[in-house]
N, CA, C and O atoms as a Tripos MOL2 file, in Angstrom:
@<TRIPOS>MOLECULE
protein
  292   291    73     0     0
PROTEIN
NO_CHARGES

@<TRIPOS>ATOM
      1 N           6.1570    1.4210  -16.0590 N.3       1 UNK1
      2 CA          5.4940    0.3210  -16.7350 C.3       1 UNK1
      3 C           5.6540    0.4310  -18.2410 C.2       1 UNK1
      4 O           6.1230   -0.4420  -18.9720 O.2       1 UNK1
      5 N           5.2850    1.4000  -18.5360 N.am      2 UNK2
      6 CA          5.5820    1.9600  -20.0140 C.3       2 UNK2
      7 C           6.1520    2.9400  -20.4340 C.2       2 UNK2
      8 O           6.1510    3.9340  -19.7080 O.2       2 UNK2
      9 N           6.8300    2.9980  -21.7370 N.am      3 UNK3
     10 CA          7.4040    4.4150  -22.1090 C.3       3 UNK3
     11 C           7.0370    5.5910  -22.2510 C.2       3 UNK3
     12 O           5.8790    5.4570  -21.8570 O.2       3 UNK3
     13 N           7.1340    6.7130  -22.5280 N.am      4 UNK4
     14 CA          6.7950    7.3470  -22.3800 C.3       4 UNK4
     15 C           6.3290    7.9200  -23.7560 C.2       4 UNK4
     16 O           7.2140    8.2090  -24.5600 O.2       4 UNK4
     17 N           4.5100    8.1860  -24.2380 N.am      5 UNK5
     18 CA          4.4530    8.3790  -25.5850 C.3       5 UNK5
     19 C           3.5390    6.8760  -25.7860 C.2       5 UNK5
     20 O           2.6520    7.1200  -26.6040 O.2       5 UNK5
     21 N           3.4750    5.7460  -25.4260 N.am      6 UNK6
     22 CA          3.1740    4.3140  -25.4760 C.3       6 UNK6
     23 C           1.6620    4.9560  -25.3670 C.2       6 UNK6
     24 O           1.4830    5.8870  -24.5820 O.2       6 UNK6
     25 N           0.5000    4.4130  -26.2180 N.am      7 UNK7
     26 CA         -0.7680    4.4900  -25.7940 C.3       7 UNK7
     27 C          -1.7070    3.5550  -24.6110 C.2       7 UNK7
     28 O          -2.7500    3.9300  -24.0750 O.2       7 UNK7
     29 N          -0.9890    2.2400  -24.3970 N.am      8 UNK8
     30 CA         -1.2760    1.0770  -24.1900 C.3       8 UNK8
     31 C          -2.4050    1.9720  -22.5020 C.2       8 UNK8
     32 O          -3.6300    1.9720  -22.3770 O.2       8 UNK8
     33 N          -1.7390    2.3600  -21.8910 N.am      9 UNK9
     34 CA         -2.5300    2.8350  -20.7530 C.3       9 UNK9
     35 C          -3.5880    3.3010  -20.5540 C.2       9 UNK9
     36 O          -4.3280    3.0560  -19.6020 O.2       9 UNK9
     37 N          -3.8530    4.3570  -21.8420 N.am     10 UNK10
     38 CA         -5.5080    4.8870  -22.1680 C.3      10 UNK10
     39 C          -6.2080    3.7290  -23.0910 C.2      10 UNK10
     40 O          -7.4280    3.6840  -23.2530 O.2      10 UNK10
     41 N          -5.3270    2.8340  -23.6560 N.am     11 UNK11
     42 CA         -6.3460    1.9980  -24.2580 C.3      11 UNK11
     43 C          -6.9570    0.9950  -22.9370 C.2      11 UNK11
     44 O          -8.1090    0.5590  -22.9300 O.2      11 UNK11
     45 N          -5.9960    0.7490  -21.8990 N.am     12 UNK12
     46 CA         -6.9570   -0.2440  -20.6380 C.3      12 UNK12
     47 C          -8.0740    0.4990  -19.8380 C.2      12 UNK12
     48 O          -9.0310   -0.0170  -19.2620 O.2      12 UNK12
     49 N          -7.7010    2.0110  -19.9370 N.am     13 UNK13
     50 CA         -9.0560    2.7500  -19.2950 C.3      13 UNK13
     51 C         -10.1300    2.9400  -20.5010 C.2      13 UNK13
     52 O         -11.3140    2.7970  -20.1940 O.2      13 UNK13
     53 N          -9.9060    3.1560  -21.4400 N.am     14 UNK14
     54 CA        -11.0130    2.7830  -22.3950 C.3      14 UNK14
     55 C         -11.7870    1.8550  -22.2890 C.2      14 UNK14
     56 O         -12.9940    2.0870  -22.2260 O.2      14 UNK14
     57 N         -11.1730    0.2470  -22.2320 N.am     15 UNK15
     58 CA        -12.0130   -0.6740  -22.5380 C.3      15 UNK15
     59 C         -12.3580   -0.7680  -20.9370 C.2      15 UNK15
     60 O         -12.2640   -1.9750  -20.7120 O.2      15 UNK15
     61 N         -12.7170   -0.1020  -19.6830 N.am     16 UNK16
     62 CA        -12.7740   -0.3600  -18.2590 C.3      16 UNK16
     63 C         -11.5480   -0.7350  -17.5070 C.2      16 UNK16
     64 O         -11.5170   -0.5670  -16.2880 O.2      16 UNK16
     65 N         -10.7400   -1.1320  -18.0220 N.am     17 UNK17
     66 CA         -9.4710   -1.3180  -16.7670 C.3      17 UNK17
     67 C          -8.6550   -0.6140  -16.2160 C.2      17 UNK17
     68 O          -8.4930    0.4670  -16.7820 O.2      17 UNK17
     69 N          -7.9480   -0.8120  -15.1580 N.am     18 UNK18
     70 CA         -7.1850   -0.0190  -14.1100 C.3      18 UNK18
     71 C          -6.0540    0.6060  -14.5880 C.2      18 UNK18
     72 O          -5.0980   -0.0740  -14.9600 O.2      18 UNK18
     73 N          -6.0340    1.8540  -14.6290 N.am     19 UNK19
     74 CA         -5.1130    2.4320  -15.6080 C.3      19 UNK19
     75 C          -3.1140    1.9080  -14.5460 C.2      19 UNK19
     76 O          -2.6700    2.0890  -13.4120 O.2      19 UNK19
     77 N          -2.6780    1.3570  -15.6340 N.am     20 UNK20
     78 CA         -0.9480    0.7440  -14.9610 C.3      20 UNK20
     79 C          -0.2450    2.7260  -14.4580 C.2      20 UNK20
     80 O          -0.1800    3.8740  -14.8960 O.2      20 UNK20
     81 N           0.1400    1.7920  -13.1710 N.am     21 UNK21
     82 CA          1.0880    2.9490  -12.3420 C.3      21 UNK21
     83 C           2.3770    2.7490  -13.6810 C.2      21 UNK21
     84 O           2.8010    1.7380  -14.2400 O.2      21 UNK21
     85 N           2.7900    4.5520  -13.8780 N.am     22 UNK22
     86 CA          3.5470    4.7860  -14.5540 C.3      22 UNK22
     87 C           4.5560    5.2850  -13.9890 C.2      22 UNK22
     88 O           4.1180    5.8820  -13.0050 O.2      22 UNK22
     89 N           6.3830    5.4600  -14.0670 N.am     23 UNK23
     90 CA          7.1160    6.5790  -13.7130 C.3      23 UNK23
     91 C           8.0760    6.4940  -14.8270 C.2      23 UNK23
     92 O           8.7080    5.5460  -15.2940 O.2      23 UNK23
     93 N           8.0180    7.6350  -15.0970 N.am     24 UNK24
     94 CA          8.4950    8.0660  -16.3950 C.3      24 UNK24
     95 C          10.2560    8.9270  -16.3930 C.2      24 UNK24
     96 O          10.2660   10.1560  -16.3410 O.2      24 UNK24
     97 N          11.0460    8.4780  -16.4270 N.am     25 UNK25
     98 CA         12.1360    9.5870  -16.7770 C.3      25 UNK25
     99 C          12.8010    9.6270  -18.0780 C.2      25 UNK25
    100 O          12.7280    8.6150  -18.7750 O.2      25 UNK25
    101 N          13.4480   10.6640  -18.5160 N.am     26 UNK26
    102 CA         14.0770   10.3820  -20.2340 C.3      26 UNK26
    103 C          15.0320    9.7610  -19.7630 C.2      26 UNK26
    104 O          15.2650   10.2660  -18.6650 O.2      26 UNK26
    105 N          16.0990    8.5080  -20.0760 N.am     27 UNK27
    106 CA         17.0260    8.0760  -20.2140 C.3      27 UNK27
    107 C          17.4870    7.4380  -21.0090 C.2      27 UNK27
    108 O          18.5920    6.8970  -20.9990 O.2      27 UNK27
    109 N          16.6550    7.4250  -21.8330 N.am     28 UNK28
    110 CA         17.2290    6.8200  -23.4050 C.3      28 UNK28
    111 C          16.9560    5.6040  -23.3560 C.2      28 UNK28
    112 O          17.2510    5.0210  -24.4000 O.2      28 UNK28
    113 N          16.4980    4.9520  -22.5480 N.am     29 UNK29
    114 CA         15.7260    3.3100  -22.7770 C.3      29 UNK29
    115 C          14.3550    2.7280  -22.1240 C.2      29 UNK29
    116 O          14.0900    3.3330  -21.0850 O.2      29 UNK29
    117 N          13.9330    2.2750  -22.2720 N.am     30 UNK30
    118 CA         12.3790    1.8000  -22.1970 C.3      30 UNK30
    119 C          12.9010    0.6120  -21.3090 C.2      30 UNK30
    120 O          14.0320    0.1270  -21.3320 O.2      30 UNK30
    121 N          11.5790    0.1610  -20.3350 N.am     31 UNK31
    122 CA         11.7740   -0.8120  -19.2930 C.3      31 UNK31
    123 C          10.3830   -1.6270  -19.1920 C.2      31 UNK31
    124 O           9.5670   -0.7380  -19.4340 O.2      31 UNK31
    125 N           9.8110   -2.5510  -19.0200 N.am     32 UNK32
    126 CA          8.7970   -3.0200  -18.9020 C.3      32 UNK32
    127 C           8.9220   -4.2860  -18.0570 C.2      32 UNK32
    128 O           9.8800   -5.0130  -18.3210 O.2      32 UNK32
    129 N           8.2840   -4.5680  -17.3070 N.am     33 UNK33
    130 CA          8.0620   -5.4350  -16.1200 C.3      33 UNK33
    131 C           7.0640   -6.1720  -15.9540 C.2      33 UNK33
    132 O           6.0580   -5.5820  -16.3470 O.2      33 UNK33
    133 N           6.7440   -7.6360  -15.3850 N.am     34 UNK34
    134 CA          5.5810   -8.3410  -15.1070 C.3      34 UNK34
    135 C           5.7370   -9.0440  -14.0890 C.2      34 UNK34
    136 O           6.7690   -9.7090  -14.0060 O.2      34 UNK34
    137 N           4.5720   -9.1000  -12.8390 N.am     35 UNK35
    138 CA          4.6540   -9.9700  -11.8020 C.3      35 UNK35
    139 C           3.9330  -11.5550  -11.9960 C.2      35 UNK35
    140 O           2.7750  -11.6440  -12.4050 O.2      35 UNK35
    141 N           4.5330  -12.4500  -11.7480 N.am     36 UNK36
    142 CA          3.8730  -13.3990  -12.0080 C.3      36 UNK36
    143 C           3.2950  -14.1250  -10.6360 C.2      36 UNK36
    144 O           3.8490  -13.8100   -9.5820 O.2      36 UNK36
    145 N           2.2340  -15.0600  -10.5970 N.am     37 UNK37
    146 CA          2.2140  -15.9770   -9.3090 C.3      37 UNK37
    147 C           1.4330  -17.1530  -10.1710 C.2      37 UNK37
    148 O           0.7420  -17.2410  -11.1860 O.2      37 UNK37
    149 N           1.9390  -17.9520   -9.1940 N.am     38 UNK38
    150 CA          1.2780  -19.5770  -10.0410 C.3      38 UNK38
    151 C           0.6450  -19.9440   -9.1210 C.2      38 UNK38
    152 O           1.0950  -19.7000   -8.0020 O.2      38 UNK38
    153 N          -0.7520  -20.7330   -9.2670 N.am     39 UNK39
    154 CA         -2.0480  -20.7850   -8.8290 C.3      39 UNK39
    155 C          -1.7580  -21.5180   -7.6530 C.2      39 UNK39
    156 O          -2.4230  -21.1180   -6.6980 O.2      39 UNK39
    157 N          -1.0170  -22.4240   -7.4040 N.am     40 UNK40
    158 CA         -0.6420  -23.4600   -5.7410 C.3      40 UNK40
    159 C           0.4600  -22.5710   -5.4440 C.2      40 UNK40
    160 O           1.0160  -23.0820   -4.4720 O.2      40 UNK40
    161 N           1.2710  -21.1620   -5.8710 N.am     41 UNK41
    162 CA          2.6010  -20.5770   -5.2980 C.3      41 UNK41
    163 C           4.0950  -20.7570   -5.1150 C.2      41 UNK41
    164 O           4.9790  -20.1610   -4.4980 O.2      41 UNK41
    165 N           4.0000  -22.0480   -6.0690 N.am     42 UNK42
    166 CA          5.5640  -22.4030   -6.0590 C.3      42 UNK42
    167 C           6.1550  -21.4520   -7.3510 C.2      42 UNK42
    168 O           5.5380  -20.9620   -8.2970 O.2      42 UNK42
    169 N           7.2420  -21.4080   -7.0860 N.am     43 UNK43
    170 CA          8.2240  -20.8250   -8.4680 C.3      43 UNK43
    171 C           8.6630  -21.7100   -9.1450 C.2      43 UNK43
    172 O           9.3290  -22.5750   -8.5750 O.2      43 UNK43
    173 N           8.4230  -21.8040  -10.7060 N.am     44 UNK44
    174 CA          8.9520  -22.5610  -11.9850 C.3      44 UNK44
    175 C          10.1450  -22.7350  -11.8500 C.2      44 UNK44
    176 O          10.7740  -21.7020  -11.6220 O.2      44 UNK44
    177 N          11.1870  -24.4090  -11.9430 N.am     45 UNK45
    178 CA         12.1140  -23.9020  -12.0050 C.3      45 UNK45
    179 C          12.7530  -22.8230  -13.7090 C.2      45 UNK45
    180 O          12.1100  -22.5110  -14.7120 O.2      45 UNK45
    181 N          14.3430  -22.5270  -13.3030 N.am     46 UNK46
    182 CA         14.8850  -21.5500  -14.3570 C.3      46 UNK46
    183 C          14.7280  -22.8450  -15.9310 C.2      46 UNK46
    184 O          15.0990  -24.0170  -15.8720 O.2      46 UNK46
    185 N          14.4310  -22.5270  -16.5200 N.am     47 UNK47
    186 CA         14.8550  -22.9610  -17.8430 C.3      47 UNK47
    187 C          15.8410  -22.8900  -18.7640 C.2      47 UNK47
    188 O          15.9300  -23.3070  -19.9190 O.2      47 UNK47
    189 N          16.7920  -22.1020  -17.8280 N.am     48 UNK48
    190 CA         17.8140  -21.2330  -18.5970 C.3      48 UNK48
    191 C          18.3630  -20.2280  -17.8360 C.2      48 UNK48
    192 O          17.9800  -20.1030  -16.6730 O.2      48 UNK48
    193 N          19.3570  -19.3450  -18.3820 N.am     49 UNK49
    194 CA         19.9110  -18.3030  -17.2100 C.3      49 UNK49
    195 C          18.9400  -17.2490  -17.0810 C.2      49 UNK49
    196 O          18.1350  -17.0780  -17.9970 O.2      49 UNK49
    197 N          18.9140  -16.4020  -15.8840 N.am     50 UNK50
    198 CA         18.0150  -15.5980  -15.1750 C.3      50 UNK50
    199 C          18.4100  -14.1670  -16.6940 C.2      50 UNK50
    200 O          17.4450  -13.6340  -17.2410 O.2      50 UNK50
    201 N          19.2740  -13.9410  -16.9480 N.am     51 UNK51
    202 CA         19.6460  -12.8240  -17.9650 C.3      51 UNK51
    203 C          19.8750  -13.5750  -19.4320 C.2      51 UNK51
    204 O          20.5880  -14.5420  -19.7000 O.2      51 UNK51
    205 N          19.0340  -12.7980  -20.2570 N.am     52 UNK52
    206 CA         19.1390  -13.1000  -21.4130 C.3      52 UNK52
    207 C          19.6030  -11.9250  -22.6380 C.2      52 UNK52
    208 O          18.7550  -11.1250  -23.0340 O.2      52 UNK52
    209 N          20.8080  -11.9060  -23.1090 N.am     53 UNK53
    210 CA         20.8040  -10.5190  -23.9790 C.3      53 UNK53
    211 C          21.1580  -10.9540  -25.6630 C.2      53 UNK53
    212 O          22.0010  -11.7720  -26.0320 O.2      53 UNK53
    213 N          20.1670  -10.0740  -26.5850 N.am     54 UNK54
    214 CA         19.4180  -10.4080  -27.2410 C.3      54 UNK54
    215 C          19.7670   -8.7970  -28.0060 C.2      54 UNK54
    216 O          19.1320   -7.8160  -27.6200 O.2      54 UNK54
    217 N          21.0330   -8.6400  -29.3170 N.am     55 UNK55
    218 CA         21.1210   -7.4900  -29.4660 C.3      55 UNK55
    219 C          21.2360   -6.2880  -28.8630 C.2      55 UNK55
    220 O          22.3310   -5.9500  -28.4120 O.2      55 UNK55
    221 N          20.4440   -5.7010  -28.7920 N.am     56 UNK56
    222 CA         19.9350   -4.5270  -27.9680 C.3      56 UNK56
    223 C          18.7450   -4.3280  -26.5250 C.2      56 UNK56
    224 O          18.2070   -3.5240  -25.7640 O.2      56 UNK56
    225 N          18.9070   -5.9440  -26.9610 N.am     57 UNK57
    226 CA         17.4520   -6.2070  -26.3130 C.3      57 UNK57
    227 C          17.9440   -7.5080  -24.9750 C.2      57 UNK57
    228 O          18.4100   -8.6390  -25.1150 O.2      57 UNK57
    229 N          17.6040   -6.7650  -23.7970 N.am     58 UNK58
    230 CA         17.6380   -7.7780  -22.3420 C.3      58 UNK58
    231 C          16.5980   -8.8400  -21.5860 C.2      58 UNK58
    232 O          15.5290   -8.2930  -21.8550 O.2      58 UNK58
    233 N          16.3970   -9.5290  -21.1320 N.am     59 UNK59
    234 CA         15.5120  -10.3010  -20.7910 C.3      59 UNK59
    235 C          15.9860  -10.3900  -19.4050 C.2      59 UNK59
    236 O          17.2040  -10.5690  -19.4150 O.2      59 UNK59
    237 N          15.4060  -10.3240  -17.9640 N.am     60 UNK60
    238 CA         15.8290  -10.7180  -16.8800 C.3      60 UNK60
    239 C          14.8700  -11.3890  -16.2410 C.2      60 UNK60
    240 O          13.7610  -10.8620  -16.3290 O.2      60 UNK60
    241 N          14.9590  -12.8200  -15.3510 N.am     61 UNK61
    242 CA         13.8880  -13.5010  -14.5490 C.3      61 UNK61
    243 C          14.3550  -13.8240  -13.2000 C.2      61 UNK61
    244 O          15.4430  -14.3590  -12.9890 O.2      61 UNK61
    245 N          13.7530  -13.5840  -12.5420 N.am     62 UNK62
    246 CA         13.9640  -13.4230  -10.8660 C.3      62 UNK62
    247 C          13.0360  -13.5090  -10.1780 C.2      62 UNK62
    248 O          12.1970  -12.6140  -10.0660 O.2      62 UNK62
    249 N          12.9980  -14.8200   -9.4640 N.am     63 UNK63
    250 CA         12.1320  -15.3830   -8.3640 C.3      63 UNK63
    251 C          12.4600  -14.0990   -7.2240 C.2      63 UNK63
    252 O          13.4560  -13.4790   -6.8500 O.2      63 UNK63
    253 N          11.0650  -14.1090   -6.9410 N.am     64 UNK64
    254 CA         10.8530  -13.3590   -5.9060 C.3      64 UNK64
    255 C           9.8890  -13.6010   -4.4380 C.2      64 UNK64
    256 O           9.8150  -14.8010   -4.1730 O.2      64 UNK64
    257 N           9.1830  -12.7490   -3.4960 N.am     65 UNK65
    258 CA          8.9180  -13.3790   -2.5100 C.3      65 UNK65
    259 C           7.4380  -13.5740   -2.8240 C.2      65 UNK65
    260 O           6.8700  -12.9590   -3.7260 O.2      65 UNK65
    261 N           6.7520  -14.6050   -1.9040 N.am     66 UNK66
    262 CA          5.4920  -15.2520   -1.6680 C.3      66 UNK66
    263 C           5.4980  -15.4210   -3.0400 C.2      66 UNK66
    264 O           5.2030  -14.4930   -3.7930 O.2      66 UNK66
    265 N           5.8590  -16.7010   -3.4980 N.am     67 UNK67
    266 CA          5.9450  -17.4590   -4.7770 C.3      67 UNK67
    267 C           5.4210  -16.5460   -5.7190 C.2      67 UNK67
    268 O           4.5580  -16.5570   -6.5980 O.2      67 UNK67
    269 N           6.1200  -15.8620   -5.3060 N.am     68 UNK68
    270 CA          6.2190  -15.2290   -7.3450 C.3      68 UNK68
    271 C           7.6950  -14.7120   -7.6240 C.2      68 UNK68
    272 O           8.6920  -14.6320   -6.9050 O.2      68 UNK68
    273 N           7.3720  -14.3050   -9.3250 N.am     69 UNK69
    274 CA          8.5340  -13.9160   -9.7800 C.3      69 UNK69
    275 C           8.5760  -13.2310  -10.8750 C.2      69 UNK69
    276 O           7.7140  -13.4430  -11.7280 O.2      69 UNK69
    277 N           9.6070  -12.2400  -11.0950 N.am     70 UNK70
    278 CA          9.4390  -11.2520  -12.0460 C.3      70 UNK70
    279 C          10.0050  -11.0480  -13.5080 C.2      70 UNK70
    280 O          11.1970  -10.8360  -13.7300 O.2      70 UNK70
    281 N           9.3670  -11.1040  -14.1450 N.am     71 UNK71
    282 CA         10.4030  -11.0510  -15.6150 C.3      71 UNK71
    283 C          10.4880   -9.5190  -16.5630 C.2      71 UNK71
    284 O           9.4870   -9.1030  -17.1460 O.2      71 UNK71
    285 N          11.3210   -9.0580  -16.5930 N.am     72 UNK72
    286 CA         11.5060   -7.8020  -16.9290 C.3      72 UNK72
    287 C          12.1600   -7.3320  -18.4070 C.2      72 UNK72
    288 O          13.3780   -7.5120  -18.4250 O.2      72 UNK72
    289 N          11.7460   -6.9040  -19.3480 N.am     73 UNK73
    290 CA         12.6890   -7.0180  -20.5510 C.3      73 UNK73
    291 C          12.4170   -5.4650  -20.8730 C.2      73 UNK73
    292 O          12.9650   -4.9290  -21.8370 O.2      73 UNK73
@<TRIPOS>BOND
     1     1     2 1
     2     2     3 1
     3     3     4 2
     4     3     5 am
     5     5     6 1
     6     6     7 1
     7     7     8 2
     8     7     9 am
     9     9    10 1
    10    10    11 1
    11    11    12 2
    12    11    13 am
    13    13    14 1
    14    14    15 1
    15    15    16 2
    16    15    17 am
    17    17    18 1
    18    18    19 1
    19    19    20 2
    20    19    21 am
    21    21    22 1
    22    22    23 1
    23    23    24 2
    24    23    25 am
    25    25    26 1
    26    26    27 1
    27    27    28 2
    28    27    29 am
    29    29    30 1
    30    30    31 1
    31    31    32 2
    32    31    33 am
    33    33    34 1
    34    34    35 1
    35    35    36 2
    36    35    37 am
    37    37    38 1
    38    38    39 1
    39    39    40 2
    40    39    41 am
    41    41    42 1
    42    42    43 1
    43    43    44 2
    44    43    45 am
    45    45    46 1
    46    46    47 1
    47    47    48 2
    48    47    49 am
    49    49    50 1
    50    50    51 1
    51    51    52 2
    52    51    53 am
    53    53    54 1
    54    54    55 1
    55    55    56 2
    56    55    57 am
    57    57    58 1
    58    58    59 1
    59    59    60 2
    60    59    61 am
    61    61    62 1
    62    62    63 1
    63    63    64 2
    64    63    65 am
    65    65    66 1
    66    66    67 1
    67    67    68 2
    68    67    69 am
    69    69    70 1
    70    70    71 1
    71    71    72 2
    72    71    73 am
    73    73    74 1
    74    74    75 1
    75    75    76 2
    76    75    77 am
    77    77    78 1
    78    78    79 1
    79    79    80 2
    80    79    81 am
    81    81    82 1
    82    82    83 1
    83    83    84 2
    84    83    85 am
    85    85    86 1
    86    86    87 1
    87    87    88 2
    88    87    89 am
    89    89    90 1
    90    90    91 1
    91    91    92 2
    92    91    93 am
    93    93    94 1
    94    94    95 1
    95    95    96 2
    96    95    97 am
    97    97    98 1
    98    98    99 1
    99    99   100 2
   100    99   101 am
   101   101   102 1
   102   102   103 1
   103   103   104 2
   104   103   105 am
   105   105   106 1
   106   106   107 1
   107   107   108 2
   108   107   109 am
   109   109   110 1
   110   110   111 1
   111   111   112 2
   112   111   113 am
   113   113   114 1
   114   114   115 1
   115   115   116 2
   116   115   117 am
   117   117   118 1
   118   118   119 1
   119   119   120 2
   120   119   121 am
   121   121   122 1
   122   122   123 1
   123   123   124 2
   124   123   125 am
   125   125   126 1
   126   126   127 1
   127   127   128 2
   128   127   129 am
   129   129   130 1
   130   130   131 1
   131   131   132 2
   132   131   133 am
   133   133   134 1
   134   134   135 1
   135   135   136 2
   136   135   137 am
   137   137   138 1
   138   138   139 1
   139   139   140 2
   140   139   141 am
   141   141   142 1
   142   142   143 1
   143   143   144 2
   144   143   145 am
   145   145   146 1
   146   146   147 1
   147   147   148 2
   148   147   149 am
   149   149   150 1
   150   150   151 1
   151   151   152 2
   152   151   153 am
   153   153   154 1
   154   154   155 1
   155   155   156 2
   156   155   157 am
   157   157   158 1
   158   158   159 1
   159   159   160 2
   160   159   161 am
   161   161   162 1
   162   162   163 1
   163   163   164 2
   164   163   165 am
   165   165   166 1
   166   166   167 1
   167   167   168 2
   168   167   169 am
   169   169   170 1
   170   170   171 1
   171   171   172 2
   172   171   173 am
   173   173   174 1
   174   174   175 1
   175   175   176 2
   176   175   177 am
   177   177   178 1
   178   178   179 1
   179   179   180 2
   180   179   181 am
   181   181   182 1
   182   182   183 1
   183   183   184 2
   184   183   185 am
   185   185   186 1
   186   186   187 1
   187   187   188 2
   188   187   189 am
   189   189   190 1
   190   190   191 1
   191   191   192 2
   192   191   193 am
   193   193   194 1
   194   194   195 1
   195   195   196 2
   196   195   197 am
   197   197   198 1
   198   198   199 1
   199   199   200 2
   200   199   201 am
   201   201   202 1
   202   202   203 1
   203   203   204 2
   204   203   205 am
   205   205   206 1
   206   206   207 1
   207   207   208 2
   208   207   209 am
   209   209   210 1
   210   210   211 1
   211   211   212 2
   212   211   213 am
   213   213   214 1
   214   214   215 1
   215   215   216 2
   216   215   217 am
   217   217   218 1
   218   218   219 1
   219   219   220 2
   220   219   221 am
   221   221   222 1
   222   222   223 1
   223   223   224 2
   224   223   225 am
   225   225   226 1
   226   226   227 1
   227   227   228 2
   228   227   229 am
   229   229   230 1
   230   230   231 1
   231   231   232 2
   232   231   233 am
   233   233   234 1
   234   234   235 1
   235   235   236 2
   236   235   237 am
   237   237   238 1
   238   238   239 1
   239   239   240 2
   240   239   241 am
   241   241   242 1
   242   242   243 1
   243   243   244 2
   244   243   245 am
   245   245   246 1
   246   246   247 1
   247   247   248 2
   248   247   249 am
   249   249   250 1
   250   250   251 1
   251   251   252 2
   252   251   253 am
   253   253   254 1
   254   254   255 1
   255   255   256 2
   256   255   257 am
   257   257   258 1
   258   258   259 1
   259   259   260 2
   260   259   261 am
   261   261   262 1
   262   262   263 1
   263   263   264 2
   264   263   265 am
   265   265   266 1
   266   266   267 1
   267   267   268 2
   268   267   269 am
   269   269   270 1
   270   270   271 1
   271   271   272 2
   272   271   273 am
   273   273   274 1
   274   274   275 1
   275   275   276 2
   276   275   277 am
   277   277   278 1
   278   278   279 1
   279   279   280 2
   280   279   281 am
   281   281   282 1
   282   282   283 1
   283   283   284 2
   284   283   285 am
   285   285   286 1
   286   286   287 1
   287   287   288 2
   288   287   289 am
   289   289   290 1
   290   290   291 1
   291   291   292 2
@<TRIPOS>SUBSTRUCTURE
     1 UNK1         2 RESIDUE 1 A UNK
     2 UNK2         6 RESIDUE 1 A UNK
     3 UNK3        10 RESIDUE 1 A UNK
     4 UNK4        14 RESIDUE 1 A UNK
     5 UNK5        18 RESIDUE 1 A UNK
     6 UNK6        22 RESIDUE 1 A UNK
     7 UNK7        26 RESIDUE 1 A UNK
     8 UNK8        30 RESIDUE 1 A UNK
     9 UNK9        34 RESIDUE 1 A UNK
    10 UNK10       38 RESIDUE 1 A UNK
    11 UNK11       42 RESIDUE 1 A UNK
    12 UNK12       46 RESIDUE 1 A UNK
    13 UNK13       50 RESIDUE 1 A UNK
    14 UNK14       54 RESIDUE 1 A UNK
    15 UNK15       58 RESIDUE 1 A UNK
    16 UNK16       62 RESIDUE 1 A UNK
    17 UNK17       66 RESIDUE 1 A UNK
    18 UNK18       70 RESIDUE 1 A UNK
    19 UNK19       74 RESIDUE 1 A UNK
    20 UNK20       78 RESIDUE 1 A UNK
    21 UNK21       82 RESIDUE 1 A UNK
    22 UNK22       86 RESIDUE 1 A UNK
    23 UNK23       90 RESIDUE 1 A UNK
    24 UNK24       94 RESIDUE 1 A UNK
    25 UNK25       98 RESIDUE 1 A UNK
    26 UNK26      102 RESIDUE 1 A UNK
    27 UNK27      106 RESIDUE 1 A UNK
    28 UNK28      110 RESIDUE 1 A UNK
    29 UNK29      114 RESIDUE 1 A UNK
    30 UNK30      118 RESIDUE 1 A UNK
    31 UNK31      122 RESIDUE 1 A UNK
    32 UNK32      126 RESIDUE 1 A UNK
    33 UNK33      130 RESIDUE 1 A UNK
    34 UNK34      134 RESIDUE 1 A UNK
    35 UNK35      138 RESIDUE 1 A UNK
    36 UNK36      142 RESIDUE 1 A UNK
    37 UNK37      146 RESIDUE 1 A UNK
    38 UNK38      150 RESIDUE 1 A UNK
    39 UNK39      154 RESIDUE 1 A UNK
    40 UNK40      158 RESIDUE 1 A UNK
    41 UNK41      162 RESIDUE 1 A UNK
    42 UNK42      166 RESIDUE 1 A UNK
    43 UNK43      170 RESIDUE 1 A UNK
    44 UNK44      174 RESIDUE 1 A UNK
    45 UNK45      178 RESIDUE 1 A UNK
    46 UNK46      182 RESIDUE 1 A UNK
    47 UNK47      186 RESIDUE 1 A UNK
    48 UNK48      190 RESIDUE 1 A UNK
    49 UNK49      194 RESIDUE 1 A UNK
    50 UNK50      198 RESIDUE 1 A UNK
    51 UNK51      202 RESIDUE 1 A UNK
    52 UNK52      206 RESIDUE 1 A UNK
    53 UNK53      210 RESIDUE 1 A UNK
    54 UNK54      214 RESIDUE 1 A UNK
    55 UNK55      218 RESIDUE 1 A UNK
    56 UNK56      222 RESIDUE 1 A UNK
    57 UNK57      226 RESIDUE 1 A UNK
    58 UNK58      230 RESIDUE 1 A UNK
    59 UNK59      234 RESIDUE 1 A UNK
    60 UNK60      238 RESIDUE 1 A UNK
    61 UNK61      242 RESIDUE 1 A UNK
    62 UNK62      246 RESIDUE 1 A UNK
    63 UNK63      250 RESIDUE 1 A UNK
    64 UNK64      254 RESIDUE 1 A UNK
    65 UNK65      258 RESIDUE 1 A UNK
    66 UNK66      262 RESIDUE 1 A UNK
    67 UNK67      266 RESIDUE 1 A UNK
    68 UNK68      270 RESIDUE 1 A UNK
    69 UNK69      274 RESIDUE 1 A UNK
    70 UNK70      278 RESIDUE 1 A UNK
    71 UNK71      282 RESIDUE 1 A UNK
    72 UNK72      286 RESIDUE 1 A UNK
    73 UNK73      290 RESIDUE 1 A UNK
């Protein structure tokens, strides 16, 4: 979920929330992920291509199952 070193995880158990499942390896790049679902379950269509690259920096969006979908950068 997060890098490794990132505080963001002890700050959600601080304020009461569920601390995010982490897995951590060194590989020299950071990954972060989000599940989405929309309130009636259909998927948005694309707005654009599913991969977006951006310098150094990737964007990926991918419908996935029971109407949701994931965007990962």
């Amino acid at each position: 979920m997060v890098g490794a070193g990132v505080a963001l995880p002890g700050w959600l158990q601080d304020i009461g929330g569920r601390r995010p499942d982490e897995e951590l390896e060194d590989v020299g790049f950071v990954y972060f992920q989000r599940t989405f679902r929309s309130a009636d379950g259909s998927v948005p269509p694309l707005m654009g291509p599913p991969q977006i690259h951006s310098g150094t920096i990737s964007s990926v969006t991918l419908p996935a199952d029971n109407g949701t979908w994931r965007s990962s950068w």
